[in-house]
N, C-alpha and C positions, 0 to 999 in steps of 0.2 A: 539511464542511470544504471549504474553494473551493480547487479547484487548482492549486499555487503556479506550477509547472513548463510549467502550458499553454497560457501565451503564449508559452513562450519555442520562437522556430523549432526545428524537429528536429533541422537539421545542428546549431545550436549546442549543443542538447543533447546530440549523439555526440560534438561533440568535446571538453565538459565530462566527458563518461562517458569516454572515452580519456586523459582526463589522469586521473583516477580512477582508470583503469585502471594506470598507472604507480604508484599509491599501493598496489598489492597489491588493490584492488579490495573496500575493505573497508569502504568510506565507505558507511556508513548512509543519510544525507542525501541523496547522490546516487544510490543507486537508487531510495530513494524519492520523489525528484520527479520521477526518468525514469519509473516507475509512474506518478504520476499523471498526465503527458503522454500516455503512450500509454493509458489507461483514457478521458481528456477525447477519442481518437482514435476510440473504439470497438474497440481493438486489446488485446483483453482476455486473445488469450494474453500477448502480450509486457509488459504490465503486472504480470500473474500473476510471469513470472520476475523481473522486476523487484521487488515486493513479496517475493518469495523472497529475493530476494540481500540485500535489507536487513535482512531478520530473521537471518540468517549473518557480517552485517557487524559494524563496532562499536558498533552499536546508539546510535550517539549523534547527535543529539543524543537521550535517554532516550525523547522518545516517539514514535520511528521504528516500537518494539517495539510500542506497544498500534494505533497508529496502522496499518503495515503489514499485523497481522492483520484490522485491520478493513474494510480495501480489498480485501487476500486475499479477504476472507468475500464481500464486494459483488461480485468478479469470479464467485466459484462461483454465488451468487445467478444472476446475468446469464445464465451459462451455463448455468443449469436443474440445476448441481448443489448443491442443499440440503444434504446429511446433510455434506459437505463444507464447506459455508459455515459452516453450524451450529459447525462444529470450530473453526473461525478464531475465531467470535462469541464462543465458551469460551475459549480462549485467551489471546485480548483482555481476556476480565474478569479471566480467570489475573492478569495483569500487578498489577492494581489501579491501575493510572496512569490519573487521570481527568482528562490533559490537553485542552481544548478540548470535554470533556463527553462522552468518550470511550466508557466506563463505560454510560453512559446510550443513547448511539448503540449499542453492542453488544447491550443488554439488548432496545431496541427493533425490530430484527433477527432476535433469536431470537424471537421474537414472530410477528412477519411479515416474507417477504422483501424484501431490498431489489429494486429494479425499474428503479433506472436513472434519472435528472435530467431 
């Protein structure tokens, strides 16, 4: 999936996530493209919280949920932590949402790790 979030400058990003923020901070969408900005940065804690906070949000639009566990799992990958990514991988299929071939990315993961673009 190509980064929606990673052209767009940082600051505008924080101040898109600050109006966000005034929303109760619930907004799916928008952590998860400030994940995927900071993941495109190599800043794969702040992605990790980021894919966290979307999966607690309102999950919409619907495949913020298969989608964030599956970036989740890529960040643990990255970080050399496996048995962790694996968990996301499962999760992901948990969902059965095989948005953008979702399903299929998951299953190929649990396989082998992901390693990075």
């Amino acid at each position: 999936m190509q980064p929606i979030a990673a052209a767009l400058p940082l600051c505008l990003l924080f101040a898109w996530g600050l109006q966000s923020q005034d929303a109760g901070s619930k907004n799916s969408l928008a952590h998860f493209q400030a994940g995927e900005a900071f993941f495109a940065q190599h800043n794969y804690q702040f992605a990790g919280l980021e894919f966290k906070a979307a999966l607690v949000g309102d999950l919409q639009p619907k495949w913020t949920e298969v989608w964030s566990h599956l970036e989740l799992g890529k960040v643990w990958d990255i970080t050399r932590q496996r048995s962790r990514a694996i968990h996301e991988y499962e999760l992901a299929q948990a969902t059965k949402d095989n948005t953008r071939g979702a399903l299929d990315e998951a299953a190929k993961y649990l396989k082998v790790p992901f390693e990075g673009s």
